[in-house]
N, C-alpha and C positions, 0 to 999 in steps of 0.2 A: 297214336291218336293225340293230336291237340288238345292243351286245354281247353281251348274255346269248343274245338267241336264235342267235347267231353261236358261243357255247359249247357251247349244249345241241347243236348241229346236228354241232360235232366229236366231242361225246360219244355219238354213236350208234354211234362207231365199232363193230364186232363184235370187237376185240382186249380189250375190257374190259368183259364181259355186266355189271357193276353196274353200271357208268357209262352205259353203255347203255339198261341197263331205266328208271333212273333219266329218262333223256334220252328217252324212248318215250313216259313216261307224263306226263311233262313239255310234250311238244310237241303230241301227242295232244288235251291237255285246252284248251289254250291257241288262241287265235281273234285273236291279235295282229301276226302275223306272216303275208308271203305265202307262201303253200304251196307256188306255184311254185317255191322252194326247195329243196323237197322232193323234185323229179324229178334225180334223181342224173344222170341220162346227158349234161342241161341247164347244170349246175354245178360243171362240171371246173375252170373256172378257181376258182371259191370255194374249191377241196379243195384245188388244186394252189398254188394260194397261203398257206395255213394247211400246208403241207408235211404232207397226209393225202391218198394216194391213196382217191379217189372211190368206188371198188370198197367200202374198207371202211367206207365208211358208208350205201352202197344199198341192203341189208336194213334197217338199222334206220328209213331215209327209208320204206323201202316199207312197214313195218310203222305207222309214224303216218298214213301217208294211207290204209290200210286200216282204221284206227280214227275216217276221218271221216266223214261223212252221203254220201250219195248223192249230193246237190247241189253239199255242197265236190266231190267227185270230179270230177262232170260237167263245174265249173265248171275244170278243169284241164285239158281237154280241149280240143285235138287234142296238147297238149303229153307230156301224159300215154303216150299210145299209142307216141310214140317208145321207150319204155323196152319195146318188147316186140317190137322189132328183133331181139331176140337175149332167148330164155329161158336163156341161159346167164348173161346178165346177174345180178348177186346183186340180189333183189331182183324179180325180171321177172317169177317165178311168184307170186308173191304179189299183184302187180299184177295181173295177171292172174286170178287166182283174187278177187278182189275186185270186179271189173269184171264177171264172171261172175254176181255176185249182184243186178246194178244190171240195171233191166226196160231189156232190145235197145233195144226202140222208143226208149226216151230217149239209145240214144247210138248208134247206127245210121248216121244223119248222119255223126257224126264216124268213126266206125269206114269207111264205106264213103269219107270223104275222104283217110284214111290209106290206103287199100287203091291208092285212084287214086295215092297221090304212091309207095307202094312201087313199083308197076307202072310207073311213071314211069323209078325209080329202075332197075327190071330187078331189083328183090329179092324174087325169089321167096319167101326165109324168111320175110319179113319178111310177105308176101302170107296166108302159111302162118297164123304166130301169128295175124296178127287173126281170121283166120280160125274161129280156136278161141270165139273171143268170139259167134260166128253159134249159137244154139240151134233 
């Protein structure tokens, strides 16, 4: 990872909406960097090492991967789905609401491999959320 994209990614933070929006429309447009970066829940140690709890930069992560194609999405997937463990999560409904828009059948697969490792897991919430994504 770039340092820049390593900048843009701390300025998501939601403590500083300019820096922020800034840093949305910046990462948003940009095809240089792995997305997987993106999934807050996955990247505690990147936050926790730049001394920026993870938390406040999970809205503005969720907000660029909601500004990508369908494909980038898909193509984030089964990693993606961890972040909707918990819609409490900052961040979790907008995922959520975004994955809402992408046709079941193309992520169905993944959604029902997530259901088996929650059910594994004995997390029902967790069983719950994906659930939401069933139309």
């Amino acid at each position: 990872m770039t340092s820049e994209i390593r900048t843009l990614l701390l300025e998501l933070d939601w403590n500083n909406k300019e820096k922020q929006n800034r840093a949305i429309k910046a990462l948003s447009n940009r095809k240089d960097y792995d997305l997987k970066v993106l999934i807050s829940p996955l990247q505690v140690e990147l936050y926790y090492t730049n001394e920026i709890w993870w938390k406040d930069v999970a809205e503005g992560c969720a907000i660029v991967i909601s500004n990508k194609s369908d494909g980038e999405i898909i193509s984030l997937l089964p990693d993606l789905l961890v972040w909707l463990q918990d819609l409490n999560w900052p961040g979790a409904t907008i995922i959520l609401d975004r994955l809402k828009k992408i046709l079941y059948s193309k992520i169905e697969a993944y959604v029902n491999q997530a259901i088996t490792k929650a059910k594994e897991d004995n997390d029902e919430q967790w069983v719950e959320w994906l659930n939401l994504l069933r139309k």
